[in-house]
ZAMARGU-4260 file (C-alpha; in steps of 0.2 Angstrom, whole numbers, plus 5000, padded with zeros to 4 digits):
<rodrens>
0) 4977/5447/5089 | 4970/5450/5070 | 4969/5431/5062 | 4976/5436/5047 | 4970/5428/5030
5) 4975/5410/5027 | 4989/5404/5017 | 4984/5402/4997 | 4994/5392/4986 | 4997/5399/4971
10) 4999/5388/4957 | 4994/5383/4938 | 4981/5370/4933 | 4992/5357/4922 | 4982/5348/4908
15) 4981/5331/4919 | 4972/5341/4932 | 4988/5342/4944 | 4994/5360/4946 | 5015/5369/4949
20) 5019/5370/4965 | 5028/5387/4972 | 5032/5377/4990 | 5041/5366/4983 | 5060/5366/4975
25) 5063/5365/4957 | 5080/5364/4949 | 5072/5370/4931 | 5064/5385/4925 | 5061/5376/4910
30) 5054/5355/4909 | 5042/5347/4917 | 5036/5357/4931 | 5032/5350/4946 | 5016/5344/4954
35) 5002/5342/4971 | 4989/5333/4973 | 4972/5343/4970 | 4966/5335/4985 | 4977/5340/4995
40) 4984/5359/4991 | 4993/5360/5009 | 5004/5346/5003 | 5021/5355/5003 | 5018/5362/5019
45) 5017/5344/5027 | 5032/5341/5019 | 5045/5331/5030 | 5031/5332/5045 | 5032/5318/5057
50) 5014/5315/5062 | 5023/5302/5077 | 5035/5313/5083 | 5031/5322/5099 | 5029/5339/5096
55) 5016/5343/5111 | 5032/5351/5120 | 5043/5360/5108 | 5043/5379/5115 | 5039/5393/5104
60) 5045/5407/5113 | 5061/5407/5103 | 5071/5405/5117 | 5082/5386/5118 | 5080/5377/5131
65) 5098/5371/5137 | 5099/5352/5143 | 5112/5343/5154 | 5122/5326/5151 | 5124/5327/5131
70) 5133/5339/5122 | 5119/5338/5109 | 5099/5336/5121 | 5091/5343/5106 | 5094/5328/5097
75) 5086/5314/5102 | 5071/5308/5093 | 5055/5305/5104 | 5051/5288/5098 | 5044/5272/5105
80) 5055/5260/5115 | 5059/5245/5105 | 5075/5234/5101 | 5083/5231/5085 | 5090/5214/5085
85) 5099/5204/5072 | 5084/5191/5071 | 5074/5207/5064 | 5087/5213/5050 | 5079/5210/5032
90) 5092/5203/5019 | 5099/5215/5007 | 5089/5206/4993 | 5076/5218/4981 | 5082/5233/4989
95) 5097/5238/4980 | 5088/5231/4967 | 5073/5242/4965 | 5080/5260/4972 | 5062/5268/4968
100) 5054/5258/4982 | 5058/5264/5002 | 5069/5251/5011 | 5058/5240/5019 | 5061/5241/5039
105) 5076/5229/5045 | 5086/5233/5030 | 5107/5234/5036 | 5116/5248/5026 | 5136/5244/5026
110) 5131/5232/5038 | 5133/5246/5054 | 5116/5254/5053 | 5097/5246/5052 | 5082/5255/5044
115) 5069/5260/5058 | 5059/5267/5047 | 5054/5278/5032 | 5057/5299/5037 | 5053/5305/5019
120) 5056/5305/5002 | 5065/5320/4992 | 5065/5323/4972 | 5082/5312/4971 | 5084/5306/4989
125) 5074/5297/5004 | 5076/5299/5024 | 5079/5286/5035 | 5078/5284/5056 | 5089/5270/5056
130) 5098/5261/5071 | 5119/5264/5073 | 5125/5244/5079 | 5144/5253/5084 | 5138/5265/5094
135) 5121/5258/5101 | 5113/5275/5096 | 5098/5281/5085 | 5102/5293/5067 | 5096/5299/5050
140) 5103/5295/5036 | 5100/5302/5016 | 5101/5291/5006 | 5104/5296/4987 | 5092/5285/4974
145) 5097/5280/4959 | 5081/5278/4948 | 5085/5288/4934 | 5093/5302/4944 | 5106/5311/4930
150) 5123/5310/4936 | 5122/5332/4940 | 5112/5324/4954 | 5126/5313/4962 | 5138/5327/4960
155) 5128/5339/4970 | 5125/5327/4983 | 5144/5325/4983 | 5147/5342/4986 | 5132/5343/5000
160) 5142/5328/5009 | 5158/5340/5006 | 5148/5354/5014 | 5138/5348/5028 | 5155/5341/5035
165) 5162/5358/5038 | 5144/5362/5046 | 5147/5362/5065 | 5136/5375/5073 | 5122/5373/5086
170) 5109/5380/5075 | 5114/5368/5060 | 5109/5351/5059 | 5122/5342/5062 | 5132/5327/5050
175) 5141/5314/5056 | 5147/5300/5044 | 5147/5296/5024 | 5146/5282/5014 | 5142/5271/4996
180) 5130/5257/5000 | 5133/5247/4983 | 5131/5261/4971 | 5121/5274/4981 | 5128/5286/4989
185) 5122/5291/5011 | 5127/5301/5025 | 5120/5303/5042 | 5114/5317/5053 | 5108/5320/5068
190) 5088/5317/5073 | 5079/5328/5078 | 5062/5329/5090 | 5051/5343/5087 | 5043/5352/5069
195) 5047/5363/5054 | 5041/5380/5054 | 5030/5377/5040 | 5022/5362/5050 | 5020/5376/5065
200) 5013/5388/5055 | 5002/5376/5046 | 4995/5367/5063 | 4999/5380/5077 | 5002/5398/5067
205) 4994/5407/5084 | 5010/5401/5093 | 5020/5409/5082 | 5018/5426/5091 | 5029/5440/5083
210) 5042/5440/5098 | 5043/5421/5096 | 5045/5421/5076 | 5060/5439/5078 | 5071/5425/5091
215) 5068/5411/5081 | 5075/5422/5064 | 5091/5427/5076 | 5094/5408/5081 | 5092/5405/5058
220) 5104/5421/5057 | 5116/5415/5068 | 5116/5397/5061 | 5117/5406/5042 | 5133/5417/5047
225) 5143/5404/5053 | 5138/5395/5035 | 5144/5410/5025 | 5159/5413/5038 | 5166/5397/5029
230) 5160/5403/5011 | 5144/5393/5010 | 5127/5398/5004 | 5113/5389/5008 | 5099/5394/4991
235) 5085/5384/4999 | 5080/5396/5016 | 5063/5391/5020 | 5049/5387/5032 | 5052/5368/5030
240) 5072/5371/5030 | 5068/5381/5047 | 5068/5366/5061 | 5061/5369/5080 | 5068/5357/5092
245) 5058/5350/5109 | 5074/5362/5116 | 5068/5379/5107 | 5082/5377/5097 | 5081/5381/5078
250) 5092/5370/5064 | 5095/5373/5049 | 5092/5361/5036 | 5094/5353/5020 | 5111/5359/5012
255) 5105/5351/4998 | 5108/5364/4984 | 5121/5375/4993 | 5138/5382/4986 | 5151/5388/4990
260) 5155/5405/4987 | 5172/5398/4977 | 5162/5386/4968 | 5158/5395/4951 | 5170/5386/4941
265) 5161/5372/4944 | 5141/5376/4944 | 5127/5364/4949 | 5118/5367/4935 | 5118/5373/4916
270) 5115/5392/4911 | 5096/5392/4910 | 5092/5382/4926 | 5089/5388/4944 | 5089/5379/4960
275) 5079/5385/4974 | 5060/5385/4978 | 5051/5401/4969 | 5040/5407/4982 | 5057/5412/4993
280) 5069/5414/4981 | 5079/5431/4978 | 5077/5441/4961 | 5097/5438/4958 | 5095/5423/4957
285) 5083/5423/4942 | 5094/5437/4935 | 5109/5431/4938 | 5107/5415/4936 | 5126/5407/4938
290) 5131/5418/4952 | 5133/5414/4972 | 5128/5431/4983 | 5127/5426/5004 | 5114/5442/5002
295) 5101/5430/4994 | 5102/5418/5011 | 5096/5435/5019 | 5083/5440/5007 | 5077/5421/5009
300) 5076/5424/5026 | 5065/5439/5025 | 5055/5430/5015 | 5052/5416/5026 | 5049/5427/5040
305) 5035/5436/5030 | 5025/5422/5026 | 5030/5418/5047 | 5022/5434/5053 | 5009/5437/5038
310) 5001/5418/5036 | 5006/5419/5017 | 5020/5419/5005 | 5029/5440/4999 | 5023/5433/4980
315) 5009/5423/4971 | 5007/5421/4954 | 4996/5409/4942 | 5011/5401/4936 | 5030/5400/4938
320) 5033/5415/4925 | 5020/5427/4933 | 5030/5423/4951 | 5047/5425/4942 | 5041/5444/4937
325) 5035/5449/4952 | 5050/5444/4963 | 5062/5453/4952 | 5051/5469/4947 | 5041/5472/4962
330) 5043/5475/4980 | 5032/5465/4992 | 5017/5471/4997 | 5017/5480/5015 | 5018/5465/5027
335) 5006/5476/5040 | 4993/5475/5026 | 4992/5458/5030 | 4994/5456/5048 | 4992/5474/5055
340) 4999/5468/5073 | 5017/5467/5065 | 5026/5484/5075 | 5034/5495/5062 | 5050/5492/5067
345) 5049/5475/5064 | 5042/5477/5045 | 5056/5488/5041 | 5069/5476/5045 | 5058/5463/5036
350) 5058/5472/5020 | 5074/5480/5022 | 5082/5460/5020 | 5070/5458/5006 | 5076/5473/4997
355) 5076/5470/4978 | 5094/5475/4975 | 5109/5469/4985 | 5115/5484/4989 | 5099/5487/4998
360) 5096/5473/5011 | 5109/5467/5024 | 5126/5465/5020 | 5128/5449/5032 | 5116/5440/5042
365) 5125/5446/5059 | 5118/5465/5053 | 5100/5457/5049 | 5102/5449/5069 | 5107/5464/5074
370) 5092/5477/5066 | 5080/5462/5073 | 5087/5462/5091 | 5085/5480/5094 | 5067/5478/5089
375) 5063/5468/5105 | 5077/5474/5116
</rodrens>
């Protein structure tokens, strides 16, 4: 198989030496834009990595695995072995105090759940593998901080709470409950044992084989339909929102900035700002700024698939702006150019759901499912 040429991050060199990040969301086409460390330009695609979890036996064949016993086998974190007692439960103290700092290990939440430890930070919220007392059981939970975080911030996470409980599908991480610890607002989800695509494609892209990364864009399809079947739109398809279980099933995650397709009258944002991350996002969205199409999920899932099968991004530019342009007046370059391996078959079904105009691509994700099962049938 043709290696095809390595992933390069796009981005603009800032005046403190720190440069825009294309990988990573922005909620803002204007303001202070968003930044990586220089010495470390694969930093986004690390993002909510778990260098401890055990990801030596996730399969990438793109078929799940089904388990006995639980309902849920794909859930189950592979962790160490260790107790949480309530000799080891740190007081509340400084930590509702400082909400810029992560909870220290040991700290209780509404008195039921225990911090194990540290999962990862988020622009307005942090992560947590904590310990469920009631029901003797290991979770996730989001906790929302409140560290100048505008009050927009705290109605979208809301509204994600809102959504996420109507989420029940097996390729959607799953929510379980929701809470206010003091002022901040939590909910908890389900842990999972495996990796993100971007961490696959960052530590083991020649797994990724194209038959593997087509079943694993059927298993997002699937979970994406039942989302828009209940009149949600994700806006944030990516590699890192792309989870591989130890099972070889894929999650979706990180309802963070969805919407619902009723939601227009009362929008996340104001007129001149755009949530997403612009290396995957949909020209209607920068068109059309204030409207909700489940057709941009698709072309969002074309995208990632791309940068799956190709090793880089559909779109690079020197800055924001440049990225913008091209997404909305060009089409992306022929995906065989960059990996030559690619059948044609299954290039046309990539670009057709990255077709610049709506009408184009898709209609539904269970057509984009569809055009790639035929492809390997």
């Amino acid at each position: 198989m043709n290696t095809p040429p390595p992933v390069k991050l796009s981005s603009r060199v800032l005046s403190d030496g720190s440069r825009t990040d294309p990988f990573v969301r922005t909620d803002a086409v204007v303001g202070p834009p968003q930044t990586l460390d220089r010495a470390d330009p694969m930093a986004p695609l690390r993002r909510y990595s778990d260098d401890r979890a055990n990801t030596a036996g996730v399969p990438l064949d793109g078929r799940p695995r089904r388990g006995s016993g639980s309902a849920w086998p794909a859930m189950r974190m592979l962790m160490a072995q260790e107790d949480t007692t309530d000799r080891n439960l740190a007081p509340l103290g400084d930590a509702m105090k400082d909400a810029r700092a992560p909870l220290p290990r040991g700290t209780r939440i509404d008195a039921r759940y225990v911090v194990t430890r540290l999962i990862g930070r988020g622009g307005s919220s942090d992560v947590y593998e904590v310990y469920d007392r009631e029901l003797d059981d290991r979770a996730a939970l989001k906790l929302l901080r409140t560290d100048g975080i505008p009050a927009t911030v705290g109605d979208r996470f809301r509204r994600e709470m809102r959504i996420c409980r109507r989420l029940l599908h097996e390729n959607i991480v799953r929510t379980f409950e929701f809470g206010v610890w003091g002022d901040r607002l939590y909910y908890t989800m389900e842990i999972l044992a495996g990796e993100d695509l971007a961490g696959v494609l960052l530590r083991r892209r020649d797994a990724l084989t194209i038959r593997t990364v087509v079943r694993l864009m059927m298993q997002a399809c699937d979970g994406l339909e039942e989302a828009h079947r209940i009149g949600v739109v994700h806006r944030d398809i990516k590699p890192h929102n792309l989870f591989l279980t130890t099972q070889g099933m894929l999650k979706l995650m990180d309802f963070g900035v969805a919407q619902g397709l009723q939601d227009l009258s009362t929008p996340l944002t104001a007129a001149d700002h755009v949530i997403g991350t612009p290396a995957y996002m949909a020209p209607e969205r920068l068109r059309k700024r204030a409207t909700v199409f489940k057709q941009s999920d698709v072309y969002s899932l074309g995208a990632s698939m791309y940068h799956l099968l190709s090793g880089r991004p559909p779109f690079q530019g020197e800055d924001l702006r440049t990225l913008f342009a091209a997404i909305v007046m060009k089409d992306a370059p022929p995906l065989t150019d960059h990996n030559a391996n690619v059948p044609p078959p299954v290039a046309a079904v990539v670009h057709r759901a990255m077709n610049r105009e709506l009408d184009g691509r898709y209609a539904t994700c269970a057509e984009f499912r569809d055009a790639l099962g035929d492809t390997i049938a």
